[in-house]
N, C-alpha and C positions, 0 to 999 in steps of 0.2 A: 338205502342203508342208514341207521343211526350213529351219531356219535355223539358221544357223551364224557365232557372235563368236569371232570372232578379236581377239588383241592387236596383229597387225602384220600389213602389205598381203602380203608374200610368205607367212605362215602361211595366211592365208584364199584364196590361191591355191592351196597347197598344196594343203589340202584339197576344194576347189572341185573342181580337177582328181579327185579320187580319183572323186569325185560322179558328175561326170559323164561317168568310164569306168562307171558303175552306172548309167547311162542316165537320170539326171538332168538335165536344161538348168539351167547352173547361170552364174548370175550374182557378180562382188562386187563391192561396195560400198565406198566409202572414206569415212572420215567426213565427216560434216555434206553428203553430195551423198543430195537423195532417193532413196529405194527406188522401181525399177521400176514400171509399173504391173501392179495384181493382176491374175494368170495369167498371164502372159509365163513367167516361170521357175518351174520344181518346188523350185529351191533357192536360197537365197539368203544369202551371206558377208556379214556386214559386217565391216570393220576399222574396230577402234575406238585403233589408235593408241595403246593404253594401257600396253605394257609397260614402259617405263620414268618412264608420266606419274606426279605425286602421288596418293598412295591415294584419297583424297577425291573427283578425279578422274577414276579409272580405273572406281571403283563405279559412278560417277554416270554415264560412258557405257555401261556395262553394262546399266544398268538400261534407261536411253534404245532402247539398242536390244533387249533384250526387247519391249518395250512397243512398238516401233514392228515389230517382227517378227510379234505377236501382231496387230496389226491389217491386218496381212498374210493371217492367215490358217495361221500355221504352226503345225502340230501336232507335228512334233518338234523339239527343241530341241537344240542342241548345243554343246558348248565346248569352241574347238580351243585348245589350250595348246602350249609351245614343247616339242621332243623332245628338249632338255637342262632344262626346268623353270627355265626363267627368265623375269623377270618378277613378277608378283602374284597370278598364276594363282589364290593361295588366296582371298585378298581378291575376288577376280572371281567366284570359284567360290559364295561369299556373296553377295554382288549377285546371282547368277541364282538360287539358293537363295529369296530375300526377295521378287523380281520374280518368281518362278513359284509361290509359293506354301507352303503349311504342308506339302502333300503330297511336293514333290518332292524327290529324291535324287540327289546327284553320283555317278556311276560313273567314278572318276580311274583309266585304266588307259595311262600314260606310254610303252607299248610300241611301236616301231616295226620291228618283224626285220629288214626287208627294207634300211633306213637303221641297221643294227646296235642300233638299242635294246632293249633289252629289260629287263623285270624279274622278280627273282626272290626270293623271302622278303623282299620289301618294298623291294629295293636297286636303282636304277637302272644298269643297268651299259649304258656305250658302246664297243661294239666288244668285250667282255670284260672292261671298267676301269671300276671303280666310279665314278659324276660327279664325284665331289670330288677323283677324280685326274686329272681331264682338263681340259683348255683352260678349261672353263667356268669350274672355280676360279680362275680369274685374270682371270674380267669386269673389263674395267676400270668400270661400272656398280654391276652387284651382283653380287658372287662368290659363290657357292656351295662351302660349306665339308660339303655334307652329302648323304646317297647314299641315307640312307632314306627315302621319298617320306614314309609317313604325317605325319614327322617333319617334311619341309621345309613339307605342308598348313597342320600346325598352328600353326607359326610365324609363319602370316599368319591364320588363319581362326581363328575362336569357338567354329568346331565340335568336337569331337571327333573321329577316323577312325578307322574301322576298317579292315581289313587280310584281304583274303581270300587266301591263300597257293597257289600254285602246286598245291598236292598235293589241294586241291578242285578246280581247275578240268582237272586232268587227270580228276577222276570223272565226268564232261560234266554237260550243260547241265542233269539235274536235279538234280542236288546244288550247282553251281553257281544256279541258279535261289532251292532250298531257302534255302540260305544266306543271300543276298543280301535271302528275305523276312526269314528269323528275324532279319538285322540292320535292318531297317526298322522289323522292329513292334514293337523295343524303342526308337526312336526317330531310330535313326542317321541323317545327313543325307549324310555323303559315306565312301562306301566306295573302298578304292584296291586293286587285282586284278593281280594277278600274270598274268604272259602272254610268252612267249615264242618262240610260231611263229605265225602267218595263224589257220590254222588254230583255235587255242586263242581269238583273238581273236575269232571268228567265235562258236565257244562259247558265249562270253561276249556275243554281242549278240543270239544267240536267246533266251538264258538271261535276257536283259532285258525279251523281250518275255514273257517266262512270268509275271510279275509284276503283277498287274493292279490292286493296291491301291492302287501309289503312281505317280507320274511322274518316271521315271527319265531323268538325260540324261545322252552317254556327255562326259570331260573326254579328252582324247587329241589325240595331233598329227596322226591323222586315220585311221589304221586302222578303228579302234572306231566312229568315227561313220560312216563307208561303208557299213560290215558293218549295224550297227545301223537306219540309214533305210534299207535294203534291205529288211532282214529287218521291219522295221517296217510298211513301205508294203504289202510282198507280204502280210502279212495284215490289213492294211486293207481291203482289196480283199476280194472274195469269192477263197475260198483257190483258186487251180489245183492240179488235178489230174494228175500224174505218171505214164506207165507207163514200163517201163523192162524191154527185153524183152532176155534174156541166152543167146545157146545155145554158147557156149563151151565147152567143157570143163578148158582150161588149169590149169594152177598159179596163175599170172598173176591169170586171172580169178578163179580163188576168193580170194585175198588182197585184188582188189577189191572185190569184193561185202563181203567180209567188216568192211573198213573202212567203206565205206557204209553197212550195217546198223549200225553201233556209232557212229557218227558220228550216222546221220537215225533211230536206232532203230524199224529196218523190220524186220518179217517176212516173208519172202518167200513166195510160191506156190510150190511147189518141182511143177513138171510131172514124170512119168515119161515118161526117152525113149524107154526100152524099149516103152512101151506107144505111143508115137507111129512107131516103126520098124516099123511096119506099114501092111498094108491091110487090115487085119479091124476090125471092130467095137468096137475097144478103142481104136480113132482117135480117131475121134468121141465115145466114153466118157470119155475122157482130157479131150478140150477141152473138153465140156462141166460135169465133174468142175471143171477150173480156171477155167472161167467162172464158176462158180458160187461159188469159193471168193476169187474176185477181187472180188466181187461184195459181197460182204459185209464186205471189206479196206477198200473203197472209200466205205467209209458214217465211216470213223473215222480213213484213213488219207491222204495225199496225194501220198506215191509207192508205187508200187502196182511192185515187183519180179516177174519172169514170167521162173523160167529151170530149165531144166534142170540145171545145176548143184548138184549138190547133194555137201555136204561127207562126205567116207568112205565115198560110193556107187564102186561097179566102173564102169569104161566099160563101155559097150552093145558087145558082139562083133556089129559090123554084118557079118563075112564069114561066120557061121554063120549067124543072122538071112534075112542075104541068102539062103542057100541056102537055107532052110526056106520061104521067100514066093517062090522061083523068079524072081529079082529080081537087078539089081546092090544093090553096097554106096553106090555115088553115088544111087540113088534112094534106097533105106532114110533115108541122110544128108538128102535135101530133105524127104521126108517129114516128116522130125523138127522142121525150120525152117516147115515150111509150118503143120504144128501148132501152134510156140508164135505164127505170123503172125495162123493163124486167133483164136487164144485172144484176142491183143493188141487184133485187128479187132470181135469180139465182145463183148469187154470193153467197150468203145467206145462202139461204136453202145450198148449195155444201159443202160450206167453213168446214175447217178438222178443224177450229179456231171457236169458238163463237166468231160471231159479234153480238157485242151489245148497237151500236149507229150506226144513221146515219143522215150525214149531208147532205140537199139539197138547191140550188141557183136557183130562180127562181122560179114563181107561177107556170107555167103550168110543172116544171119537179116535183114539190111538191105533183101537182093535181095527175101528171101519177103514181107515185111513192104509192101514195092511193089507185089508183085504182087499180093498175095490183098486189097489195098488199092485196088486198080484206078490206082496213083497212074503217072503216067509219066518223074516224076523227080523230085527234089530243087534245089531252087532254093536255090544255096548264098553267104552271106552274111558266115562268118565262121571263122574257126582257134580252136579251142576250149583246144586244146593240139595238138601237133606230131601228124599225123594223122588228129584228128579235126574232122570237120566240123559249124557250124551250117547250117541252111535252114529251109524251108517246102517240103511235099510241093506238089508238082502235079498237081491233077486226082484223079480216082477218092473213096474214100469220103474221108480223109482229107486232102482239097485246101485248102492254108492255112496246118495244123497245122505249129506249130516243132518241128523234130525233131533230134537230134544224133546222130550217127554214129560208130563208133570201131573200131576193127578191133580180134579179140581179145587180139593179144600187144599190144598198145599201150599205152605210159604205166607209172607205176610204179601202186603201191598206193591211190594218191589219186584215179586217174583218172578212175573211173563216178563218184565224189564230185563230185570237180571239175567233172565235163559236166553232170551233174543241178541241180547249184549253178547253173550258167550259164544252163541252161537254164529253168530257175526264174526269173531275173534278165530273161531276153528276154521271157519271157511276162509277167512284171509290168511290165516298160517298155513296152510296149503296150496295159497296161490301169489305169495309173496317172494317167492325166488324168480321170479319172471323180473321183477325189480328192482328188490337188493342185492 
């Protein structure tokens, strides 16, 4: 279960909403009105009214609602703070520090892209203007004379901060991960991270779940906390398993895949199509070649890549091919897709792992994947991004199964990311009442 203190009723909406587009049922709470009864919500806001109450005050409902969250049941914690850093946020940040324990650690990362915020070498900048040049400096409350976050923490807090810079969290989530212990186990209590796209923010909350010493919770105006009980919950769960069957050959798709791989750092099965453009005996060789090598992907790995694709390989001359096997070029081509269907199907059924998504690029490896599936459609549910679709197959071996679809010029660079990501997210909202 999540919970989430907010200083004000519109912040704990805020982020409530973000919640529950991540398939949360997300409730909030306004001060002094009881919490739900347990189970009703996976997540739950309280506003505790405190950003401009007396310090003394503001710790005190802090704490209050810690404690009344934890007998809730919640196992991640989080702290929405304001996307201009106004308020006590630091002094709060202590309060949930002292309420959670010796072990736990604030992860302050102020970033919001999408609502212009972001940070960078430690400096909150709005719309591209450092905070102390913008509106906020002239609260008529508390004005904000100052743009480096570590700086404005310590102003309120006891702690120390440390300061993780942009040029680690661009080397992903294990050197962001690394980091983040080697500042723990010298003591640190609140670390504040630089971040300036979705993307990097996302990083940044796998990179949290990497950390298993201490109990980390994200401080943010609500990116970081989405991304984080996402990434948190989904492996709480028994992990789901991924396949993700590619037979494009495009530009397009290699610059997908390639982002994919370095983003989820995956190895692919790289099938030969050349040996699938056939009817001889190297058909069969071939699938069961990558059954075999999937197979053993699938004991350490959770998305599981299956494509022909492969970088600074020649295309397959299906008009020569074709003439050699006394055949057209359009069957040589299904051939090809029926292979990696077959591989995908095999995988499947084998795997010692429930797989329970699967992603495919391109109409005709969609088509094959149907057919040699026994399924008779796609039962469709959602827009993933422009073109591609979520569902659940109908019928045949894979009758149930969420699958996403996307044809191969579609999307920029991010896009197999993006539908994997989502499709990761549908599969755990489905299997996330088991425990929240």
């Amino acid at each position: 279960m999540i919970g989430v203190i907010a200083d004000d009723l519109t912040g704990a909406n805020a982020t409530g909403v973000r919640l529950t587009k991540q398939g949360f049922k997300t409730a909030t709470v306004v001060r002094y009105t009881p919490l739900p009864e347990k189970g009703l919500y996976d997540a739950i806001c309280i506003d505790t009214d405190s950003r401009y109450a007396l310090v003394p005050i503001c710790q005190r409902r802090v704490k209050e609602a810690v404690n009344n969250l934890k007998q809730q049941g919640v196992s991640v914690f989080c702290k929405r703070i304001d996307s201009t850093v106004r308020g006590h946020f630091g002094y709060e940040i202590d309060s949930m520090l002292e309420a959670m324990g010796e072990h736990s650690v604030a992860i302050v990362c102020p970033s919001f892209p999408k609502s212009g915020r972001v940070s960078t070498g430690g400096y909150l900048l709005v719309e591209g203007v450092p905070l102390q040049e913008t509106d906020v400096a002239r609260d008529p409350v508390k004005p904000l004379t100052e743009s480096y976050v570590p700086t404005i923490i310590e102003d309120q807090s006891k702690h120390a901060v440390e300061h993780i810079p942009l040029s680690i969290v661009l080397e992903g989530t294990d050197r962001i991960a690394t980091t983040i212990k080697e500042l723990t186990d010298r003591g640190v209590r609140i670390i504040s991270i630089d971040a300036v796209t979705d993307e990097e923010i996302d990083q940044i909350a796998i990179a949290m779940t990497m950390v298993h010493n201490k109990t980390l919770f994200p401080c943010d105006p609500g990116p970081l906390t989405a991304s984080y009980s996402r990434e948190t919950i989904q492996q709480q769960v028994s992990m789901s398993k991924i396949v993700v069957t590619v037979g494009s050959a495009t530009a397009m798709t290699g610059r997908q895949l390639d982002y994919l791989y370095t983003k989820s750092h995956i190895t692919p099965v790289y099938v030969e199509a050349k040996k699938l453009a056939t009817y001889n005996e190297s058909w069969d060789q071939e699938i069961e070649r990558s059954v075999g090598e999937a197979l053993e992907k699938v004991k350490t790995e959770d998305v599981l890549v299956i494509t022909t694709y492969v970088p600074g390989a020649k295309r397959v001359d299906l008009k020569n091919l074709a003439k050699d096997e006394n055949t057209s070029e359009d069957a040589l081509a299904k051939r090809i897709t029926d292979g990696l269907a077959k591989i995908t199907r095999k995988l499947i059924e084998r795997s010692p792992h429930k797989i329970e998504g699967c992603f495919s690029s391109g109409g005709d490896v969609t088509a094959s994947v149907c057919a040699v599936s026994g399924a008779s459609g796609i039962h469709l549910e959602d827009e993933v991004i422009p073109l591609a679709a979520y569902g659940q197959f109908i019928g045949g071996h894979f009758d149930g199964m969420s699958v996403v679809t996307k044809g191969g010029l579609v999307g920029d660079k991010k896009a197999i990311y993006d539908c994997v990501k989502l499709l990761k997210n549908k599969i755990s909202q489905y299997r996330k009442e088991k425990i929240v």
